[in-house]
C-alpha positions in Angstrom: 113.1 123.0 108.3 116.2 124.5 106.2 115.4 127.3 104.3 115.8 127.9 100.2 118.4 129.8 97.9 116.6 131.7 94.8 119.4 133.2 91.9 117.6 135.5 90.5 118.4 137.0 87.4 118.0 141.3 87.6 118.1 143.7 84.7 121.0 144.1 82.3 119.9 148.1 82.7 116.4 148.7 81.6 114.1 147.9 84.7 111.5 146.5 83.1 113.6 143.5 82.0 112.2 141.4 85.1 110.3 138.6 84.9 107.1 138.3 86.7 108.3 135.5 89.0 111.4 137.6 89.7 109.5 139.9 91.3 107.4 137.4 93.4 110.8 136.1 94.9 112.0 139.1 95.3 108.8 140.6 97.5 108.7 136.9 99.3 112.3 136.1 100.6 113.0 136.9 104.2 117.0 138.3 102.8 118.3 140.0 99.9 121.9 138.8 98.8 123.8 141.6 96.8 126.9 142.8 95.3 126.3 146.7 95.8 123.1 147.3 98.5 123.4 151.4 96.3 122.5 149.3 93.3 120.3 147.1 94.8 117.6 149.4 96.5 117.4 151.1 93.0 115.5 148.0 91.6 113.9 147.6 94.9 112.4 150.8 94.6 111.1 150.1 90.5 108.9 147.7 92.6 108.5 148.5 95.8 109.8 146.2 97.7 111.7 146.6 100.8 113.8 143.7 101.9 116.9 143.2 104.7 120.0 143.1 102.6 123.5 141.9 103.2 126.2 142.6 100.3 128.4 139.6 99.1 130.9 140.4 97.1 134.4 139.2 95.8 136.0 140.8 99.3 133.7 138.7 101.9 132.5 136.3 99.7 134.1 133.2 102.2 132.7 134.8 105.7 129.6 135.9 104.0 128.9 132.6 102.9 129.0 131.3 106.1 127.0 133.6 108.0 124.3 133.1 104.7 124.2 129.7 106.0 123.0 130.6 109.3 119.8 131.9 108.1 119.0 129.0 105.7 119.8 126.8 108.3 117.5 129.1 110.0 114.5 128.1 107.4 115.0 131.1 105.7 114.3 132.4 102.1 117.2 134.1 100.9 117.8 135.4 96.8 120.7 136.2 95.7 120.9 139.0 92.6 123.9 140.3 91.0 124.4 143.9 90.4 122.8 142.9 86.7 122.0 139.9 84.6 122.4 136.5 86.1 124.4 135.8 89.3 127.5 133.6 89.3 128.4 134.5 85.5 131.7 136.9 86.0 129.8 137.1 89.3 130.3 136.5 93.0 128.3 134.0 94.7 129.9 130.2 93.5 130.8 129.1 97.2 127.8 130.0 98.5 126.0 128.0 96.1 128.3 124.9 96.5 127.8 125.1 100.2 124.3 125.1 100.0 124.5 121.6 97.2 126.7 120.0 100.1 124.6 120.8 103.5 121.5 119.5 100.8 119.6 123.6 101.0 117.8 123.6 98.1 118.8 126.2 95.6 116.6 127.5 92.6 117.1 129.2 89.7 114.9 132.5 88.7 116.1 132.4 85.2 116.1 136.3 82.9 118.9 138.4 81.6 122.3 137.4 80.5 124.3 139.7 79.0 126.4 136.6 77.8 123.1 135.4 75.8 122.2 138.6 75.1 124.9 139.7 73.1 125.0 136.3 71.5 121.9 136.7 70.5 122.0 139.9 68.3 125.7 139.5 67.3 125.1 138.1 63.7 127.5 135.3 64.6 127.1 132.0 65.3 125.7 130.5 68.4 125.4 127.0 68.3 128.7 126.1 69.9 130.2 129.0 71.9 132.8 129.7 74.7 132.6 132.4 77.3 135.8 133.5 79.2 135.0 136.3 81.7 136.8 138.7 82.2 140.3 138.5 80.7 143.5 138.8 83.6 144.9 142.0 84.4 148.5 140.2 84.1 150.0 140.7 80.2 150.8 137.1 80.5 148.0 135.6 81.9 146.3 137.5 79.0 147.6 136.2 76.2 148.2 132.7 77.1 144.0 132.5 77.5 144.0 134.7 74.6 145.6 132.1 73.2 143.7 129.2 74.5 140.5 130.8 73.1 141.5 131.3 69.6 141.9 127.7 69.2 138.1 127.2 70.3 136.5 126.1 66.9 133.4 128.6 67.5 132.2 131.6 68.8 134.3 133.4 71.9 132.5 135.7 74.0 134.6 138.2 76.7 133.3 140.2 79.0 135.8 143.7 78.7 136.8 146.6 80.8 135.9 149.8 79.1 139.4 151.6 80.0 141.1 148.8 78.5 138.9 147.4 75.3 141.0 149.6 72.3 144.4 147.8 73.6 142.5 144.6 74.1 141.1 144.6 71.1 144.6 145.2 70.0 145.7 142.0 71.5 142.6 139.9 70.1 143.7 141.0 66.8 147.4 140.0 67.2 146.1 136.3 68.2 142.8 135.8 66.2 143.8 137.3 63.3 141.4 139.8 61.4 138.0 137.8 62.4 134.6 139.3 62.6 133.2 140.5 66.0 130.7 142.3 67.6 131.0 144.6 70.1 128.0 145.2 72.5 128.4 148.0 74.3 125.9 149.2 77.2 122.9 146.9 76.4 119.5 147.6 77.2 120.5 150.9 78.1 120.1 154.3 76.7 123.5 154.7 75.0 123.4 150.9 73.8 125.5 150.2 70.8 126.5 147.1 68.8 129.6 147.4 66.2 130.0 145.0 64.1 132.6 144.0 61.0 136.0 142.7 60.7 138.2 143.4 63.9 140.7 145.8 62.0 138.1 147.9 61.7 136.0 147.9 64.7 139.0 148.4 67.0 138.8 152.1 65.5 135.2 152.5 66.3 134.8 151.4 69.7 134.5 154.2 72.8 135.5 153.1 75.6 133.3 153.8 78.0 130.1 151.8 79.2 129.7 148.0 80.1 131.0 145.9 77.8 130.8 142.3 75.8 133.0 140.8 72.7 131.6 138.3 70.6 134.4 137.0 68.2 133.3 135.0 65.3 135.3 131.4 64.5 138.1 131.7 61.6 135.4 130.6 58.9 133.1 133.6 60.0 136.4 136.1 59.1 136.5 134.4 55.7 132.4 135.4 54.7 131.0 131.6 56.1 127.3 131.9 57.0 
């Protein structure tokens, strides 16, 4: 009998942001997939529930995929968290997932927290067609020519942005996009959470950067005082 794959979606920061269900999986899978065990055994703990681990990350994604295999093979239940919100999105985890559609594993989702929909959702702008792009290269030219690709997306862009670097990305953003309306969510769920929004001339002033990070940019009509 082949085993079953659970994504389960964890907290954005504030533990209590489970679902029920998550929890169940999480107490009745035989292995615990993770990105950082640290981070892991912290929500582990909110619980208690104590679970084998194995960490699968960017690094030994490929050879950890394999060796994952083994124990579904195996008739294993194995979930697979992310270090928050849903796994896969900006996440690790993609071949494993593919591997398991090919060998026929079944693979079920534990649906919850997305800081993607999350941000979306309290941004003020609009959501009904919308574009997410990760995390934006570390290469200047890599950067500019998605930057560029994503202003002419005729709705809402979403980034996910590295705190160190969000004033000279936002910098950038401006330079393509023009003056448009954003919303920077910074740290949700969490105790310093934050949400900045207004034109992007003036936000790019305002922003610390520090803390988790997600850009909503609204589409050129949204800039111009559209609903």
């Amino acid at each position: 009998m082949r085993g079953e794959l659970y994504v389960v979606a964890t907290p954005l920061g504030n533990l209590r942001d489970i679902t029920l269900r998550a929890v169940d999986v999480l107490r009745s899978c035989d292995l615990l997939l993770c990105e950082d065990t640290r981070r892991a055994k912290n929500l582990l703990k909110a619980y208690g529930i104590s679970k084998p681990m194995l960490s699968l990350f960017e690094g030994n994604e490929e050879r950890r995929t394999e060796e994952v295999l083994e124990y579904l093979l195996d008739g294993k239940r194995v979930a697979l968290i992310s270090d928050a919100g849903t796994p896969l999105i900006s996440d690790p985890g993609y071949r494993l997932v593919r591997r398991c559609r090919e060998m026929n594993i079944p693979v079920y989702p534990v649906p919850g927290p997305s800081a993607v929909i999350a941000a979306l959702s309290v941004s003020g702008l609009g959501t009904d067609r919308f574009a997410f792009f990760g995390f934006p290269p570390k290469r200047k030219g890599k950067r500019l020519r998605l930057l560029e690709e994503a202003a002419r997306f005729d709705g809402t862009v979403v980034f996910y942005v590295s705190p160190h670097r969000v004033r000279s990305f936002l910098e950038e953003v401006l330079r393509v996009f023009g003056d448009r309306t954003v919303c920077v969510c910074r740290e949700m769920t969490k105790m310093h959470e934050e949400y900045i929004f207004g034109r992007l001339s003036e936000v790019k002033e305002r922003v610390k950067e520090r803390g988790e990070i997600v850009l909503v940019i609204g589409k050129p009509s949204t800039s111009q005082g559209a609903s």
